[in-house]
C-alpha positions in Angstrom: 115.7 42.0 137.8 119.1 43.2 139.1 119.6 44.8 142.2 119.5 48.4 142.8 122.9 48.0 144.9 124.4 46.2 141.9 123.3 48.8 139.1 124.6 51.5 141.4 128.0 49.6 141.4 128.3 49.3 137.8 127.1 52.9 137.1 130.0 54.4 139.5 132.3 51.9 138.0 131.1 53.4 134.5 131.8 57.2 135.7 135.1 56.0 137.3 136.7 54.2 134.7 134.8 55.4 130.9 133.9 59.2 132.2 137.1 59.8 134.5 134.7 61.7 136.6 136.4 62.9 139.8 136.7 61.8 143.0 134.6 63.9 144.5 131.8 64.2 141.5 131.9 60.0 142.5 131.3 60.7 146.3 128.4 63.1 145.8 126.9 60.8 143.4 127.5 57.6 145.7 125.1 59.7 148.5 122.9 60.6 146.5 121.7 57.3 145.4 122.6 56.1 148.8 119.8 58.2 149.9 117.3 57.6 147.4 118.1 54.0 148.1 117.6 54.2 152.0 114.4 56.5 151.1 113.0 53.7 148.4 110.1 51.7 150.3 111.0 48.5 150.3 108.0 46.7 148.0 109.3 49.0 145.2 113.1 47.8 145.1 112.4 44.5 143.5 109.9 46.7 141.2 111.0 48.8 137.9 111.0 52.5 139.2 108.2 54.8 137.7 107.8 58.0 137.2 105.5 57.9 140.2 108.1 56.8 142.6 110.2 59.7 141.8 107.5 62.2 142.2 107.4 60.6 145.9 110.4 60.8 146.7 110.7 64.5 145.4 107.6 65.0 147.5 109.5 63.2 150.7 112.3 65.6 149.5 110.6 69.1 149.8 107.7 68.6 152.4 109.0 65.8 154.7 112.5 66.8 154.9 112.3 70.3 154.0 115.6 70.0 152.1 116.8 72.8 149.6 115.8 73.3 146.1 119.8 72.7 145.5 120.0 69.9 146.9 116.9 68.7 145.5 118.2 69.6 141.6 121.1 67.9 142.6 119.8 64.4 143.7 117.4 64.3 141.0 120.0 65.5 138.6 122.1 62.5 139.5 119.4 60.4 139.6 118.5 61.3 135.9 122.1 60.3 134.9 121.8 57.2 136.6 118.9 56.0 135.2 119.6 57.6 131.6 122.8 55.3 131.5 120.8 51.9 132.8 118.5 52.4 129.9 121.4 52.9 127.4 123.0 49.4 129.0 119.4 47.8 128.6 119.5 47.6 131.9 116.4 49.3 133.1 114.0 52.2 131.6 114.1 55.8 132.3 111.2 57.1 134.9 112.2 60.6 133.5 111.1 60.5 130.3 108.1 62.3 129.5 108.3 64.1 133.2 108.7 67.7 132.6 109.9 68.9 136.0 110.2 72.4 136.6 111.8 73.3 140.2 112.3 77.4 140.3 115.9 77.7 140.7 116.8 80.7 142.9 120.2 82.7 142.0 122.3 84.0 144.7 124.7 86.2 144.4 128.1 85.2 145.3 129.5 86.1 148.7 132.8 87.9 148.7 134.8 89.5 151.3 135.1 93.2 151.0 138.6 94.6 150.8 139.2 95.1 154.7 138.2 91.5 155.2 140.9 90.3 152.7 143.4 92.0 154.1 142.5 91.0 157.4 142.6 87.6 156.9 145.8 87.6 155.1 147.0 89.2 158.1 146.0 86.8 160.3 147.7 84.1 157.8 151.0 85.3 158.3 151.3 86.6 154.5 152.0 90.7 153.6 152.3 91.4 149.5 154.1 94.3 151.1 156.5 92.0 153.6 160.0 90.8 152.0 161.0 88.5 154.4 158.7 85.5 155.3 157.4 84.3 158.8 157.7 80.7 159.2 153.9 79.7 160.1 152.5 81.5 157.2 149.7 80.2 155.3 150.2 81.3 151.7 147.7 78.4 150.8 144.9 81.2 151.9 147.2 84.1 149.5 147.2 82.0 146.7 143.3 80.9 146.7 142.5 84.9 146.7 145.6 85.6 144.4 144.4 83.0 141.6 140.8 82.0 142.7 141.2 78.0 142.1 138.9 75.8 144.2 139.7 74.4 147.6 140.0 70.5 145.5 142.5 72.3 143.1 144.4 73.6 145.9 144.6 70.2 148.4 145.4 68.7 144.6 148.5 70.3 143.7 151.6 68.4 143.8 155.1 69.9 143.5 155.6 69.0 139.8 152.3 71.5 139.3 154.5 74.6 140.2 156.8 75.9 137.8 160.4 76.1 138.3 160.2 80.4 138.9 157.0 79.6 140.7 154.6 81.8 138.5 152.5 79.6 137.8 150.6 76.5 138.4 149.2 73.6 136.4 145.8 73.2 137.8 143.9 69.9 137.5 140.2 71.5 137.1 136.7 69.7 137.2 135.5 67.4 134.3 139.4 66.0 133.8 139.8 69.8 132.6 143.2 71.1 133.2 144.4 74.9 133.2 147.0 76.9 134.1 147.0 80.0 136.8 149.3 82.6 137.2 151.3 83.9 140.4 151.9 87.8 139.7 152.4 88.6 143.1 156.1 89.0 144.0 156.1 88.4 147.6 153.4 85.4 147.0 155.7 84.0 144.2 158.4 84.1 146.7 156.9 82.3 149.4 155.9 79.6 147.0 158.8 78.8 145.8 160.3 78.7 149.1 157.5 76.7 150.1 158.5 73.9 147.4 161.9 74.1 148.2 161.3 73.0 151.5 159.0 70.2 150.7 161.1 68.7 147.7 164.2 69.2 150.5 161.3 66.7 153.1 160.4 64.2 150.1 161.4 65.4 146.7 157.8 64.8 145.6 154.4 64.4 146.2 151.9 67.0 147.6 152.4 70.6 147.8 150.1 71.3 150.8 150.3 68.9 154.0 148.1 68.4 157.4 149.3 68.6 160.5 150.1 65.0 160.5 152.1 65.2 157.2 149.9 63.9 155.0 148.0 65.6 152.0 146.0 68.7 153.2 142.4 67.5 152.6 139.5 70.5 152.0 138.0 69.5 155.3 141.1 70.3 157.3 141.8 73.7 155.4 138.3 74.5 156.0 139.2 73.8 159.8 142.4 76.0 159.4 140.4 78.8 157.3 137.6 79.4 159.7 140.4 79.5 162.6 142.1 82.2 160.3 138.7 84.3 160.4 138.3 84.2 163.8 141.8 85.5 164.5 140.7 88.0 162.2 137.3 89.0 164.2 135.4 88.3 160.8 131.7 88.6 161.9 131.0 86.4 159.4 131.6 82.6 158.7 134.4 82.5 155.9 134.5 79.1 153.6 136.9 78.3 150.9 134.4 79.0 148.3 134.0 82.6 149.3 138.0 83.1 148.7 137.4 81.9 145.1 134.5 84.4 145.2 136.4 87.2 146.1 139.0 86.2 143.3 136.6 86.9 141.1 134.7 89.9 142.2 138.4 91.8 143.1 139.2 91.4 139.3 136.0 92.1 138.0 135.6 95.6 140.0 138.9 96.1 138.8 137.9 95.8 135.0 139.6 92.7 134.2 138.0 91.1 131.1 135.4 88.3 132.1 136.7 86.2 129.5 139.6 86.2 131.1 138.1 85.6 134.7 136.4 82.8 132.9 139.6 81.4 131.7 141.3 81.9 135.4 138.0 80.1 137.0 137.9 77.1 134.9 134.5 78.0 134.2 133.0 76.0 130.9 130.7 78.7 130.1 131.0 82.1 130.2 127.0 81.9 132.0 128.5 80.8 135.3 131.0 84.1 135.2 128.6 86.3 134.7 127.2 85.9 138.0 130.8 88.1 139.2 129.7 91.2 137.3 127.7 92.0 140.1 129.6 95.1 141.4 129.7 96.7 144.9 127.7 100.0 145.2 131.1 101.3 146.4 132.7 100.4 142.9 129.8 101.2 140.7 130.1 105.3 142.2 133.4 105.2 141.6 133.2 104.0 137.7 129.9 106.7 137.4 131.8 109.3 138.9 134.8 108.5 136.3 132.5 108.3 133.7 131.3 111.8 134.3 128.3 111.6 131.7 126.8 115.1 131.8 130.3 116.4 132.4 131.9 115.1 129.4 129.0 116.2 127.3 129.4 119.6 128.5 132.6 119.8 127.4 
């Protein structure tokens, strides 16, 4: 029988190379069968895995380790894959089939900043739609996550050839080799990114958009780093990630009653299912469209 380590080796080579999965996707998978493998007692790894030996380790999973029901999907979401493609190689057969697992999945509303919260940390970035001239330490990478809602991988992604030559848009490379385009609107944001690629192209002439402190290519760990600096300088009472920018992207257009097709579009979203989660509204927003609506009003008229 072939080693685990080995059938993990070719089964990343196969996302790699046949799937074009991304680098990331192939990171998250490479733990996740790293931990299943570190978990796997070790009389079983020179033994065909059953459907007992994933029960198990889903038991390990949720009692021993107390781990989320996310994470828990997740790893045994990868681990289906992998084992779904070592029974189509012949290589081994599928413990999954025949196992109807059910594992209650909980939905969570997104969390967005509120409107004083944007503009607070958009202060604190340097970057004013209302401001003509530009400071010199602004960070319109913050700007253009809210302004366009693309994911903190999109964003450390983009290379100078992405942006067009007026700057109002950019070519996003999305999950799942899925590429899109986003528009900059914003005037003042358009502006600062176009002078933004103007000064790199004047440093290298091509090559990364975004750079580190060290003037290499700005990684999502480092903006994280920069973003919750930018929320403290803010006094935000609450933690701010990359993810929530992209949330309140989302919301902002929603509330404002921009077609969720077309926040689908602007998300990179595959279905529209995923979207529909933004068409939660604030209480605030949801007065305000009743009181417009003016039901009993218009009918007495």
């Amino acid at each position: 029988m072939v080693k685990l380590p080995t059938l993990i080796k070719k089964f990343l080579t196969f996302c790699s190379i046949e799937r074009h999965l991304s680098e990331n996707t192939l990171l998250a998978y490479s733990y996740d069968l790293a931990d299943f493998r570190r978990w796997l007692p070790l009389r079983s790894r020179s033994q065909p895995i059953t459907t007992d030996i994933l029960r198990a380790y889903l038991e390990n999973m949720r009692l021993e380790r107390s781990q989320s029901t996310a994470t828990i999907r997740r790893r045994l979401a990868c681990l289906r894959t992998f084992f779904r493609y070592l029974h189509d190689e012949g290589l081994a057969s599928d413990p999954f089939v025949g196992w109807r697992l059910k594992l209650a999945r909980r939905k969570r509303l997104p969390r967005a900043l509120t409107g004083d919260e944007t503009a607070a940390l958009l202060a604190s970035a340097g970057f004013s739609p209302a401001r003509r001239r530009l400071r010199l330490n602004e960070r319109i990478e913050v700007a253009l996550m809210i302004a366009t809602g693309i994911r903190v991988g999109e964003l450390c992604k983009l290379d100078l050839d992405d942006v067009s030559h007026d700057a109002a848009s950019l070519r996003i490379r999305g999950k799942g080799s899925r590429d899109r385009v986003v528009y900059v609107t914003n005037p003042v944001l358009r502006h600062s990114l176009r002078r933004r690629v103007e000064e790199r192209r004047r440093l290298s002439g091509k090559g990364a958009l975004f750079l580190n402190q060290r003037g290499s290519r700005l990684t999502p760990h480092a903006f994280r780093s920069q973003l919750a600096g930018l929320a403290r300088q803010a006094n935000s009472k609450r933690r701010v990630t990359p993810h929530m920018l992209r949330h309140t992207a989302a919301t902002l257009l929603i509330e404002r009653g921009v077609d969720i097709r077309i926040v689908q579009r602007l998300l990179g979203h595959s279905s529209i299912a995923t979207t529909e989660i933004y068409t939660h509204v604030s209480d605030e927003a949801l007065r305000r469209t009743l009181e417009q609506a003016n039901v009993i009003g218009s009918l007495a008229a």
